[in-house]
MOPAC internal coordinates of N, CA, C and O (Angstrom, degrees):
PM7 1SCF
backbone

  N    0.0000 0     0.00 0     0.00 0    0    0    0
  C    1.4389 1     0.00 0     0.00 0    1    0    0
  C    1.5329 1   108.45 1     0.00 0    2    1    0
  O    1.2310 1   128.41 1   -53.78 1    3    2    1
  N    1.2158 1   101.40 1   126.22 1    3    2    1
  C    2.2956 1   112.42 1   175.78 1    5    3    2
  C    1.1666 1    94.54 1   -44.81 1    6    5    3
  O    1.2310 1   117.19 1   -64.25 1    7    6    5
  N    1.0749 1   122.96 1   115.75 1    7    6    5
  C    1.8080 1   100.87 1   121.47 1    9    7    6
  C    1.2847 1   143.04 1   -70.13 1   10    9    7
  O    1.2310 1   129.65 1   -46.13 1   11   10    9
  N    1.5586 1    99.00 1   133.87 1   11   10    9
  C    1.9553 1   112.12 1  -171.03 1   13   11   10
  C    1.5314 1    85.30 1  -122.41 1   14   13   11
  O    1.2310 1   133.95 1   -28.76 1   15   14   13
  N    1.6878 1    90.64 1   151.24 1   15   14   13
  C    1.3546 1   106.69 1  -168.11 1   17   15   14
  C    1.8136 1    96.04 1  -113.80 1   18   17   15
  O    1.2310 1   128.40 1   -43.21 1   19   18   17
  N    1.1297 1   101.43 1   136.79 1   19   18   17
  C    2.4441 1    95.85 1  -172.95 1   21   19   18
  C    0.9744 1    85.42 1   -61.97 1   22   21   19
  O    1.2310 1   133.79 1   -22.68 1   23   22   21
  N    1.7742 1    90.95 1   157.32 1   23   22   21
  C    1.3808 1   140.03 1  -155.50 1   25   23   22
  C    1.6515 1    83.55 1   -81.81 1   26   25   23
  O    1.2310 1   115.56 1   -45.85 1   27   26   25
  N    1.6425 1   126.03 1   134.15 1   27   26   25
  C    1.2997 1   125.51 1   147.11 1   29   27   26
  C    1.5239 1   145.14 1  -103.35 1   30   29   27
  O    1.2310 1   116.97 1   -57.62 1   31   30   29
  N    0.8979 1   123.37 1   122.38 1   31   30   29
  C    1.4552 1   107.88 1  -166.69 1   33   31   30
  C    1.4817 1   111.58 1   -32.64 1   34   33   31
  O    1.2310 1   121.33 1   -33.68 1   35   34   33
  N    1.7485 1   115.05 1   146.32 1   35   34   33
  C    1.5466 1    99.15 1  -176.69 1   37   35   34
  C    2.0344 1   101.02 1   -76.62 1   38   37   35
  O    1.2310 1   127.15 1   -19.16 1   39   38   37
  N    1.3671 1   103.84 1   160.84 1   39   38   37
  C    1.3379 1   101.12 1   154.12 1   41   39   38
  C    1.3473 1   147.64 1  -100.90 1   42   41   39
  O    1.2310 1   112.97 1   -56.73 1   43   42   41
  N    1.5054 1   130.89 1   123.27 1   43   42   41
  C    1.1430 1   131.99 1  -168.51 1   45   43   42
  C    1.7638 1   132.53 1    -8.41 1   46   45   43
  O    1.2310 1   116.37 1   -78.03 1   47   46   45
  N    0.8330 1   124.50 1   101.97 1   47   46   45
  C    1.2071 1   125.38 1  -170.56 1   49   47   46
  C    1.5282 1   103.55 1   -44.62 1   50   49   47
  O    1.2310 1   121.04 1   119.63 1   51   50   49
  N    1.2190 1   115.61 1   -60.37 1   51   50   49
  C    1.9392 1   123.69 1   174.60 1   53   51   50
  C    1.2014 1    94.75 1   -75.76 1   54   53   51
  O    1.2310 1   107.44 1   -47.86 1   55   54   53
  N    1.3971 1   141.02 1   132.14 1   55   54   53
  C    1.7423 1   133.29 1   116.35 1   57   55   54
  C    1.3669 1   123.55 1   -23.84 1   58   57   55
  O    1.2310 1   123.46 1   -20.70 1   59   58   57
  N    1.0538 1   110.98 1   159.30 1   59   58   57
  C    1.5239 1    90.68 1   172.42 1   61   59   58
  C    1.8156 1    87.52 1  -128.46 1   62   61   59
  O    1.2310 1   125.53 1   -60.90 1   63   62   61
  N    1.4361 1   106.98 1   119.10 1   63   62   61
  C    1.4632 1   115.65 1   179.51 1   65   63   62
  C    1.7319 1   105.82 1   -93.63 1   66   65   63
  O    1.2310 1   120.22 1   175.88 1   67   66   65
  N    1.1119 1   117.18 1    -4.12 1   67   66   65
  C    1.6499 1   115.25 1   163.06 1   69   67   66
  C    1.2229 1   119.97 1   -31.90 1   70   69   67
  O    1.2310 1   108.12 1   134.41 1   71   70   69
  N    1.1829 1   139.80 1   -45.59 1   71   70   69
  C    1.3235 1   146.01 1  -104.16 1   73   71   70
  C    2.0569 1   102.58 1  -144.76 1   74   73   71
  O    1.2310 1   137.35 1   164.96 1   75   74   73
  N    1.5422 1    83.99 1   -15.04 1   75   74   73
  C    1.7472 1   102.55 1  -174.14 1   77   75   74
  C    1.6227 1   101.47 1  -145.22 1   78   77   75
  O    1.2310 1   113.76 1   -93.12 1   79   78   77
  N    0.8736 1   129.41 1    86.88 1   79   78   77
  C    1.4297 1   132.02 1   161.59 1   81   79   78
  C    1.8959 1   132.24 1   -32.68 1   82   81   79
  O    1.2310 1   119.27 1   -88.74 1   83   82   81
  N    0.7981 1   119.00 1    91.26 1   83   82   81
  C    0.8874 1   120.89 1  -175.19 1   85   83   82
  C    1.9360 1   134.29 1   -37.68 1   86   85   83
  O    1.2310 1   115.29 1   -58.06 1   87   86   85
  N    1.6068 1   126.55 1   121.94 1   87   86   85
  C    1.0426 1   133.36 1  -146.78 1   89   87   86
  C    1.4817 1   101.70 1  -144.57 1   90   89   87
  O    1.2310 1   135.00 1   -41.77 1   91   90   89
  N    1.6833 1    88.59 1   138.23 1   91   90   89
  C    1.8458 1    90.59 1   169.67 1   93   91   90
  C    1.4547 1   117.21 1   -90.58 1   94   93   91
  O    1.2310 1   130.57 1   -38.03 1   95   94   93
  N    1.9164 1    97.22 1   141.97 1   95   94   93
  C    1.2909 1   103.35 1  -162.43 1   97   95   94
  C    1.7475 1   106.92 1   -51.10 1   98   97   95
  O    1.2310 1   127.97 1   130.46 1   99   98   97
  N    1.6764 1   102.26 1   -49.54 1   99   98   97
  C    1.6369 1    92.93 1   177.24 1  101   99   98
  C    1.3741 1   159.06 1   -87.22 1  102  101   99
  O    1.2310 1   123.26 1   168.78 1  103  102  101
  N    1.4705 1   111.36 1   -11.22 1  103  102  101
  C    1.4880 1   137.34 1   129.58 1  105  103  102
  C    1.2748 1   143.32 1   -33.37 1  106  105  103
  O    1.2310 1   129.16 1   112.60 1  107  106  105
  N    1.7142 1    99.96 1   -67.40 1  107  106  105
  C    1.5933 1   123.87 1   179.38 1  109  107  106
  C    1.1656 1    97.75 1    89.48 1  110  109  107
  O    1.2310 1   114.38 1  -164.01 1  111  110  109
  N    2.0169 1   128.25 1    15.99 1  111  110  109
  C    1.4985 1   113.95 1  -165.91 1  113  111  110
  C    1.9571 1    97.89 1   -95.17 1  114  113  111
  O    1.2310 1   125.76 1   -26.29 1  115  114  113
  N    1.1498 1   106.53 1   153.71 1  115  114  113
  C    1.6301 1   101.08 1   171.81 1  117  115  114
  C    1.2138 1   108.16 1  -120.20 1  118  117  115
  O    1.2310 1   124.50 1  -139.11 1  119  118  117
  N    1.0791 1   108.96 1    40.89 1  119  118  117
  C    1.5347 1   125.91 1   154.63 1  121  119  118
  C    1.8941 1   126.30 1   -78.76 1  122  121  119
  O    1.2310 1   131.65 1   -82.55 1  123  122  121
  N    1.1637 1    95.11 1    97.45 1  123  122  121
  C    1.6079 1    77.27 1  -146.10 1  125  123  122
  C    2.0825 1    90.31 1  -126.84 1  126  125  123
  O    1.2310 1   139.28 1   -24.31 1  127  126  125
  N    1.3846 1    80.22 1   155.69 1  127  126  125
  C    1.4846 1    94.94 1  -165.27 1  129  127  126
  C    1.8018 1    99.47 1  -103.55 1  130  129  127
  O    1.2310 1   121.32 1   -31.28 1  131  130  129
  N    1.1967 1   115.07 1   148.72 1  131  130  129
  C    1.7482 1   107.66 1  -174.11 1  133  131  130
  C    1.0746 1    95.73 1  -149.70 1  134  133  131
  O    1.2310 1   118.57 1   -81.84 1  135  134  133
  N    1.8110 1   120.33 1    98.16 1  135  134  133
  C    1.7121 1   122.71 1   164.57 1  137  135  134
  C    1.2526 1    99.37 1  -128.34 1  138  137  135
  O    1.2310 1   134.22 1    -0.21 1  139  138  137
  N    1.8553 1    90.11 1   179.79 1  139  138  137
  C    1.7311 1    95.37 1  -162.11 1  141  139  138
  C    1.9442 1    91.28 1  -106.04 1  142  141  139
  O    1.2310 1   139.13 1   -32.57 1  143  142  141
  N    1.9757 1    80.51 1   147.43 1  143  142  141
  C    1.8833 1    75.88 1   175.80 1  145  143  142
  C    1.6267 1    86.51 1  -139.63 1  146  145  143
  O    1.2310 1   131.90 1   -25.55 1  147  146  145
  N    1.3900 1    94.63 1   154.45 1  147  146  145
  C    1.9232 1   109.02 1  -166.89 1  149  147  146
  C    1.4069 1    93.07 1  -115.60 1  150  149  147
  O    1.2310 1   124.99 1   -48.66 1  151  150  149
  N    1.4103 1   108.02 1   131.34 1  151  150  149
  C    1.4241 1   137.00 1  -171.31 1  153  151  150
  C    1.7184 1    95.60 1   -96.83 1  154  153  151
  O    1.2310 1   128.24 1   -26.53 1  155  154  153
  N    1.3833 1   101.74 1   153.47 1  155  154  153
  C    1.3893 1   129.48 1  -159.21 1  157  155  154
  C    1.4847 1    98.11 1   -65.82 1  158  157  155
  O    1.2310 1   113.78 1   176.41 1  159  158  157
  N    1.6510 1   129.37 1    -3.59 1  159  158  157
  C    1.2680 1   133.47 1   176.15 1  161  159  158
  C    1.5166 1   107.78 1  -115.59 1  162  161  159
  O    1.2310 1   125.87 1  -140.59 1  163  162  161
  N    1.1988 1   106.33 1    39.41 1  163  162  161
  C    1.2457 1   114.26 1  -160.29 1  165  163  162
  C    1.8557 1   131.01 1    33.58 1  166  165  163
  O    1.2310 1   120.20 1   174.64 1  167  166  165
  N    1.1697 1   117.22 1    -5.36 1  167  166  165
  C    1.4656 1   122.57 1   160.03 1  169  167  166
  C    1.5904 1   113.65 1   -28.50 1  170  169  167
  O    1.2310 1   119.92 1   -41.31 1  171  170  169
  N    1.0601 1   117.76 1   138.69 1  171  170  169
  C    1.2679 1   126.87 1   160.29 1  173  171  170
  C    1.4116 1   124.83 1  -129.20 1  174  173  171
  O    1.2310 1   130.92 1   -37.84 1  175  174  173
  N    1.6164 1    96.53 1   142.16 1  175  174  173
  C    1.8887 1   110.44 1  -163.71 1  177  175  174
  C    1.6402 1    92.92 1  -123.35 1  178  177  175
  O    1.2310 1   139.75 1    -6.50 1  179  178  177
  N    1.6368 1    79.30 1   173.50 1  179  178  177
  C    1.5333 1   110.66 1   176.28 1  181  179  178
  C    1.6317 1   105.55 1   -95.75 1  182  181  179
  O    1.2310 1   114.76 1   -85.07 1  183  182  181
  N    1.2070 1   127.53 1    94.93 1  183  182  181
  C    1.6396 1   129.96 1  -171.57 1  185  183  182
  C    1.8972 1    93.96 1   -79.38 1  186  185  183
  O    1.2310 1   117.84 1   -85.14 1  187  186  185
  N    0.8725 1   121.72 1    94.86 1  187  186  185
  C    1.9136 1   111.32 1   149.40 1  189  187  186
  C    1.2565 1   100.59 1   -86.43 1  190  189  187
  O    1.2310 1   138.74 1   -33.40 1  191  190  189
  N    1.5741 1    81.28 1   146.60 1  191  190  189
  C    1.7293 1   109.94 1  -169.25 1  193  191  190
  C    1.7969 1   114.94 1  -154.21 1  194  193  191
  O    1.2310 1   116.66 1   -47.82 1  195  194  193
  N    1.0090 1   123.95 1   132.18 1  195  194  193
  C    1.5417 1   129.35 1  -146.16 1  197  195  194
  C    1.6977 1    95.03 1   -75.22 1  198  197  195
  O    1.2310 1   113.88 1   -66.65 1  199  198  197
  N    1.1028 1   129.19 1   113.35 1  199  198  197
  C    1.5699 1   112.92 1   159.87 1  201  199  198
  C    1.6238 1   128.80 1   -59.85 1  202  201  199
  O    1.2310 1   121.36 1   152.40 1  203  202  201
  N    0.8680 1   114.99 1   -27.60 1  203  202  201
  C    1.6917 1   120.63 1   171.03 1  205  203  202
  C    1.2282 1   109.79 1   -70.83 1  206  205  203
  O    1.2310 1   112.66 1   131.22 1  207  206  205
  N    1.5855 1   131.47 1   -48.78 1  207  206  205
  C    1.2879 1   116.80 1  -145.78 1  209  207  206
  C    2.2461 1    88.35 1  -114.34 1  210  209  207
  O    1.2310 1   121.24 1   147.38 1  211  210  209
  N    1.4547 1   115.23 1   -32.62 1  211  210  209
  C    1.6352 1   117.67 1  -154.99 1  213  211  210
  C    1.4904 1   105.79 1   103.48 1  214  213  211
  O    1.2310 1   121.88 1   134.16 1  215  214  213
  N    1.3135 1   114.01 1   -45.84 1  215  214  213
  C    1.3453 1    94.87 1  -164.14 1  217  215  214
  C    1.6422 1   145.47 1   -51.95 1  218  217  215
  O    1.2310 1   111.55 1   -34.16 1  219  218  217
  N    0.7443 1   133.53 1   145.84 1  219  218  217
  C    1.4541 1   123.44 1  -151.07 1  221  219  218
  C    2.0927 1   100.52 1   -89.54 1  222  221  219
  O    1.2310 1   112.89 1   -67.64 1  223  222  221
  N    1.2016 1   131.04 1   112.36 1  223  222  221
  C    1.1753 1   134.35 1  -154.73 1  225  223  222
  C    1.9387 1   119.36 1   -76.77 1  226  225  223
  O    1.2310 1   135.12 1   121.65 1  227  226  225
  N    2.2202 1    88.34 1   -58.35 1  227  226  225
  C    1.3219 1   117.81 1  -179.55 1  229  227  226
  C    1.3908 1   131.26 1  -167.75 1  230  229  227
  O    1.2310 1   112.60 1    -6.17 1  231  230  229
  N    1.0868 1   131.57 1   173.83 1  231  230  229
  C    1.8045 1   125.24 1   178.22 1  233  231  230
  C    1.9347 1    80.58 1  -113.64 1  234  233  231
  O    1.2310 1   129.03 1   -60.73 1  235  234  233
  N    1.6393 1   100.21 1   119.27 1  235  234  233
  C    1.0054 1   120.18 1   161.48 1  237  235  234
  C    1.4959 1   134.31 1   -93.27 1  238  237  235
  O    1.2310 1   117.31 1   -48.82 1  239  238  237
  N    1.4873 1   122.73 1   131.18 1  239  238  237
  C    1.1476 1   104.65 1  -167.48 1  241  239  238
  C    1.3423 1   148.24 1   -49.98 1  242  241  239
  O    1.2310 1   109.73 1   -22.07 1  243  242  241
  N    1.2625 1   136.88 1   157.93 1  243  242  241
  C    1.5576 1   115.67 1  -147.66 1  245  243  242
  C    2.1733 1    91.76 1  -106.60 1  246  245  243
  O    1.2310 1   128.68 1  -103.42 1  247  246  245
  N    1.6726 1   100.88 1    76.58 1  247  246  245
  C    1.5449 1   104.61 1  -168.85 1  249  247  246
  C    1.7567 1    95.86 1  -103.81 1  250  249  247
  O    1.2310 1   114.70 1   -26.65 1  251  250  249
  N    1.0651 1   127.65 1   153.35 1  251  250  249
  C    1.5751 1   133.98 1   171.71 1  253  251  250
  C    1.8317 1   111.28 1   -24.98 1  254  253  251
  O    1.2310 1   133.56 1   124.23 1  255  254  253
  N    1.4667 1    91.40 1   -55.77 1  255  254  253
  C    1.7292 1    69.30 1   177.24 1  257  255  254
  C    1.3098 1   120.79 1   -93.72 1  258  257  255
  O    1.2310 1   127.61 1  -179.34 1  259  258  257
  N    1.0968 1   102.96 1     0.66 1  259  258  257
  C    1.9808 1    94.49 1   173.84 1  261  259  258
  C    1.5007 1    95.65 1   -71.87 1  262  261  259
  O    1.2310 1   125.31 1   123.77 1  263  262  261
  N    1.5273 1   107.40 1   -56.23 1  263  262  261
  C    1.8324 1   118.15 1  -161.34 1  265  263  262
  C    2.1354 1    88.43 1   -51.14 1  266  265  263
  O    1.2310 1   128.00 1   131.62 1  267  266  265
  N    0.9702 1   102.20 1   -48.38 1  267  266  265
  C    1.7953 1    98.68 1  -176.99 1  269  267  266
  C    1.6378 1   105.48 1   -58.65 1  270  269  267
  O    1.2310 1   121.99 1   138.26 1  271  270  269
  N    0.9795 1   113.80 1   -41.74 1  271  270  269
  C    1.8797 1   122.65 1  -157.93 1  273  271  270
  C    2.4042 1    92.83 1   -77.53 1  274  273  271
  O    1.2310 1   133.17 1   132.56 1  275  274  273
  N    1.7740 1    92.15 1   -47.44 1  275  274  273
  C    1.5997 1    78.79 1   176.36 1  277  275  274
  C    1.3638 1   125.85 1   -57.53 1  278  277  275
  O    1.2310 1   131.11 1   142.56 1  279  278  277
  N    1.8976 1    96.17 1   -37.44 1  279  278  277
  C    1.5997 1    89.95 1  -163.40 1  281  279  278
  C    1.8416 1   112.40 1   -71.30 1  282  281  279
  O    1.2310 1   129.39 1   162.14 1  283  282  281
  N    1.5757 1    99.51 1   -17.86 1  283  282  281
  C    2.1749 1    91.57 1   179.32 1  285  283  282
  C    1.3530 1    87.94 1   -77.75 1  286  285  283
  O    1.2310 1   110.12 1   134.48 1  287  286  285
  N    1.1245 1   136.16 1   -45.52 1  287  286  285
  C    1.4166 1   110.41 1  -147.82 1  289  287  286
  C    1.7699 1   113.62 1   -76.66 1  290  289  287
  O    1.2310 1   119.47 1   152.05 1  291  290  289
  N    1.6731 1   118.62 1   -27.95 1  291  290  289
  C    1.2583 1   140.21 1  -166.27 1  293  291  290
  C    1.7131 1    83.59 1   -71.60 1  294  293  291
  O    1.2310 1   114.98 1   116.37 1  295  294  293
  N    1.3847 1   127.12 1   -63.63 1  295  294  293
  C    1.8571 1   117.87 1   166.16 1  297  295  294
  C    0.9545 1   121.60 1   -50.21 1  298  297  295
  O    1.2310 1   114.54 1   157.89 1  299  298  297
  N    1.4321 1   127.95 1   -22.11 1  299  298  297
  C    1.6232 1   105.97 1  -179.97 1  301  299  298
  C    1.6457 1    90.22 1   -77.20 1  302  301  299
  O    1.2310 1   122.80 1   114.29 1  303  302  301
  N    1.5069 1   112.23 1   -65.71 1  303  302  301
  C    1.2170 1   107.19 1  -169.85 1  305  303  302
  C    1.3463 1   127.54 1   -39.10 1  306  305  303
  O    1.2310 1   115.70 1   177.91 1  307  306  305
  N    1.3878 1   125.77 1    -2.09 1  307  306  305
  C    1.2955 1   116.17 1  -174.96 1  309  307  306
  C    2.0318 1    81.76 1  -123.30 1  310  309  307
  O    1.2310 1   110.54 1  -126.39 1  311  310  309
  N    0.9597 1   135.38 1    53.61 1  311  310  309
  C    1.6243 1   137.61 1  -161.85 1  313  311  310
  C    1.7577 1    79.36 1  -137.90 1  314  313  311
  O    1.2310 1   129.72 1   121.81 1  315  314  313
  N    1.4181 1    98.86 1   -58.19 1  315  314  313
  C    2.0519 1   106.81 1  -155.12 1  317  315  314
  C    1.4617 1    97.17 1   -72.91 1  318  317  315
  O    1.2310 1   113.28 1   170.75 1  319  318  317
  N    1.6058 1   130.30 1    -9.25 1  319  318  317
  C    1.3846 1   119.36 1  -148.89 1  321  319  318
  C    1.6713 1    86.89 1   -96.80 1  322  321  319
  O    1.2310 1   120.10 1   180.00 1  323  322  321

């Protein structure tokens, strides 16, 4: 006799991070920095990155307010340089 393993619900293609705020693994600060960085295929992401500690956190999804939140912060950051 096969073994079949039960049917599972599929899972969400998006997460939905609403609901859990986002945190750096090594801090715990949610102070978080969100610019855009262009990959060697020219792609471009949403880089979060911890302001307290540098460390680099996650590629956040590319939703209206992130795409709004990268593009001020990616100008300031290039304002202070």
């Amino acid at each position: 006799m096969p073994n079949f393993r039960p049917l599972q619900r599929p899972r969400s293609a998006t997460p939905s991070t609403e609901s859990k705020p986002i945190t750096c693994p090594q801090c715990c600060s949610q102070s978080l920095l969100m610019t855009w960085q262009t990959f060697a295929n020219n792609t471009r992401h949403i880089r979060v990155t911890c302001r307290r500690c540098g460390r680099f956190v996650r590629y956040a999804t590319q939703c209206p307010d992130n795409i709004r939140r990268a593009d001020n912060e990616t100008q300031s950051a290039g304002d202070q340089q």
